[in-house]
Steps between C-alpha positions, in 0.01 A plus 500: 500500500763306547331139493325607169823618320696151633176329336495665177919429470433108597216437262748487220663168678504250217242146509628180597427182384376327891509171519246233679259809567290459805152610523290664780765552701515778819807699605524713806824736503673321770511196270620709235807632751588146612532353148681760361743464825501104426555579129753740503877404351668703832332255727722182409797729559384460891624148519772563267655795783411236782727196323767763454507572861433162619774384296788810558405413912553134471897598316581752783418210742802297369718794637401320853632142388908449471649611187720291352804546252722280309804638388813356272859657445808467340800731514854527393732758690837657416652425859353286762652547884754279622762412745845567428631396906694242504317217776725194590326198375208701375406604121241728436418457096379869343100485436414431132428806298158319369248518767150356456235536744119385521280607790174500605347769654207558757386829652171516737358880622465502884389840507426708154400848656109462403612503160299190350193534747475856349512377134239304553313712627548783222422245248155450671431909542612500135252204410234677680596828341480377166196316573318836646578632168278229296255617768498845382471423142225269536322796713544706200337257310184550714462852352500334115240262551217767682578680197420183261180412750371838600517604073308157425263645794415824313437340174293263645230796676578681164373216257187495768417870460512462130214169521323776696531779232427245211164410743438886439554530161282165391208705717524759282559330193144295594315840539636647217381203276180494618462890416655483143257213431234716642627780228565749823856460462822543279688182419813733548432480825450123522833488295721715694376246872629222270788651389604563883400179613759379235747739716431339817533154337861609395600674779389121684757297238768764611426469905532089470790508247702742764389240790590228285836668459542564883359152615777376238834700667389419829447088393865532473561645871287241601641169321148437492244478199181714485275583275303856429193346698735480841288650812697761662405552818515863630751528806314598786756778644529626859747824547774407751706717745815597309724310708750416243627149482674470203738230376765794452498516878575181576745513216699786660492318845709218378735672279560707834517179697785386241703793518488445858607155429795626266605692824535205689692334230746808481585465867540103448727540236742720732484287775803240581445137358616129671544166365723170578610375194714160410727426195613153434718437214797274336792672340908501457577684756247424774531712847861400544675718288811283553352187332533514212249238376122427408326519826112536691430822672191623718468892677194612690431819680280788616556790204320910653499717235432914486480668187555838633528619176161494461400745718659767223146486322289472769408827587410544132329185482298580806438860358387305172250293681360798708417668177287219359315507834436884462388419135269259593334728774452801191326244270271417765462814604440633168253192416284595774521872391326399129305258622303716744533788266302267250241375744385843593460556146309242418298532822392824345454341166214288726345802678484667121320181353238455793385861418494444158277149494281692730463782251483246209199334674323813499542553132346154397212599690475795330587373168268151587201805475590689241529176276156349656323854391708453159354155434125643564566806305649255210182316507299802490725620210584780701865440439628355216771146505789717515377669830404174703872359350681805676328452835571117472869557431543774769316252799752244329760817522484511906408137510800430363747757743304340812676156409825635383503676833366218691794240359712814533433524885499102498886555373589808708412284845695152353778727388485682876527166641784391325701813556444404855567145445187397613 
């Protein structure tokens, strides 16, 4: 079963140290799920992805305020141009072969083709994306915890069925005293009811040490101290319709929604930019070329720009994008495939474990006789110790698969549900 071999591999979890234990406290499994969730490191790394985006959004907003650009120069040149016709009553002196030049730049986007509305929007798919993924591993965390709770469950009806067997035993252990006083009985059979109530006392100190151990790992889940006494409530569980509402779905809707996006920033990019732009500057020469002195100097204009080289890649680009879209669709198509491939199984993992508690129910009633008869035959020393002891352990026997199969049912429906996402 797979709940009992997940037990017997946890029970070797190592004991803590807890600090400022707290007493009589009562935990229902929705508790346990929302502390782990509030304890767990991945959860901080939600605000961390929102900063980020906040952040990278507020920088591609500058792109919409004028960008400014202070530039300095200085040159020497082999030849400079100059005028070598003669002008009555005019001389033209050659420009210096040192030029110097200082200038002041500002450029603002009229139109940018879409390109930083779509940036910021990609940044926010890509915030959400990464966010949907904390989602998923948190979900996943859901499974670990039933585990922890649903194990603490079992040992809890176990260490009850064991009270009851020790209640049987001390029975027979009164009876068989009374006899050997009598002289109508063998102390080797008073001896060997001892000698297995001494089992059932150790079997007791192993049930609470593996609880201890399992209350212990899931303390650390929880961020939350607890002691071995801790009531755990048992989930009341209703079976769902499998209408699967996973994380993962939501997940794959948003990275689609960003490839999308990246689409729309591909077609951006290829479209034709405008800005007006100014440049203000003092230099040797300024505008006049012919003056050939330190001078102020201001341009302004309207600037269109094409990069028609760019639609060389963007075909592939395009082709590039498409692909992640098709990707996305298979992983959510093949997601769905498993996930429904698992829910039918476990749905006949339920329909196996109802027919099996019924059948189990039968056999303690059965057994419940057999052991009652035992007891009377015991005191009628029909039977000797070792009989009544066999039909105690074999009511304790199906006793004991009735509430493995009970907490494994209880598991099979919570582990339905969460399949489902429910």
């Amino acid at each position: 079963m797979r709940l009992t071999k997940w037990l017997n591999s946890l029970v070797s979890v190592s004991v803590m140290v807890l600090p400022a234990v707290l007493y009589g406290q009562s935990l229902s499994l929705d508790e346990a799920q929302s502390l782990a969730r509030q304890n767990y490191p991945s959860i901080r790394q939600k605000g961390l992805i929102k900063q980020t985006a906040d952040l990278t959004i507020q920088n591609l907003n500058k792109g919409y305020l004028p960008q400014i650009a202070l530039n300095g120069q200085a040159t020497y040149q082999s030849e400079v141009t100059q005028v070598n016709i003669p002008i009555p009553g005019i001389t033209v002196n050659p420009l210096s072969k040192d030029q110097y030049k200082a200038t002041a730049d500002v450029n603002q986007v009229l139109f940018d083709g879409g390109i930083i509305s779509n940036q910021k929007q990609v940044q926010k798919l890509n915030a959400a994306v990464e966010d949907e993924k904390i989602e998923v591993e948190l979900y996943k965390l859901r499974d670990r915890i039933n585990q922890l709770y649903l194990g603490i469950l079992l040992l809890d009806e176990q260490i009850k069925q064991v009270e009851l067997v020790k209640s049987d035993i001390k029975t027979g252990i009164k009876k068989t005293e009374a006899q050997v006083n009598n002289g109508v009985s063998f102390k080797s059979n008073l001896n060997s009811l001892e000698a297995e109530l001494l089992k059932t006392e150790q079997r007791t100190i192993e049930l609470k040490s593996s609880r201890k151990g399992l209350v212990n790992t899931l303390v650390l889940f929880l961020g939350k101290p607890l002691d071995e006494n801790t009531n755990f409530q048992l989930p009341q569980v209703e079976q769902k319709l499998a209408e699967i509402k996973r994380p993962e779905l939501d997940l794959y809707q948003k990275q689609a929604a960003l490839v999308n996006q990246q689409k729309k920033l591909l077609i951006s990019k290829n479209l034709p930019k405008a800005s007006v732009f100014g440049q203000g500057g003092y230099g040797r020469p300024g505008l006049n070329m012919l003056q050939n002195e330190f001078d102020w100097f201001y341009l302004a204009g309207v600037k269109l720009n094409w990069n028609l080289s760019s639609l060389y890649t963007y075909k592939k680009e395009k082709q590039l994008v498409d692909v992640s879209s098709k990707a996305v669709d298979l992983q959510q198509e093949t997601f769905l495939l498993n996930t429904n491939t698992q829910l039918a199984q476990q749905q006949s993992e339920i329909d196996k474990l109802e027919e099996l508690i019924s059948a189990d129910q039968k056999i303690i009633a059965l057994r419940e006789k057999v052991k009652m008869a035992a007891n009377a035959q015991l005191e009628n020393q029909v039977i000797s110790s070792s009989d009544y002891v066999r039909e105690v352990n074999a009511e304790d026997q199906a006793r004991q698969n009735l509430i493995t199969h009970q907490l494994q049912l209880l598991q099979a429906k919570i582990n339905y549900n969460t399949l489902a996402g429910n």
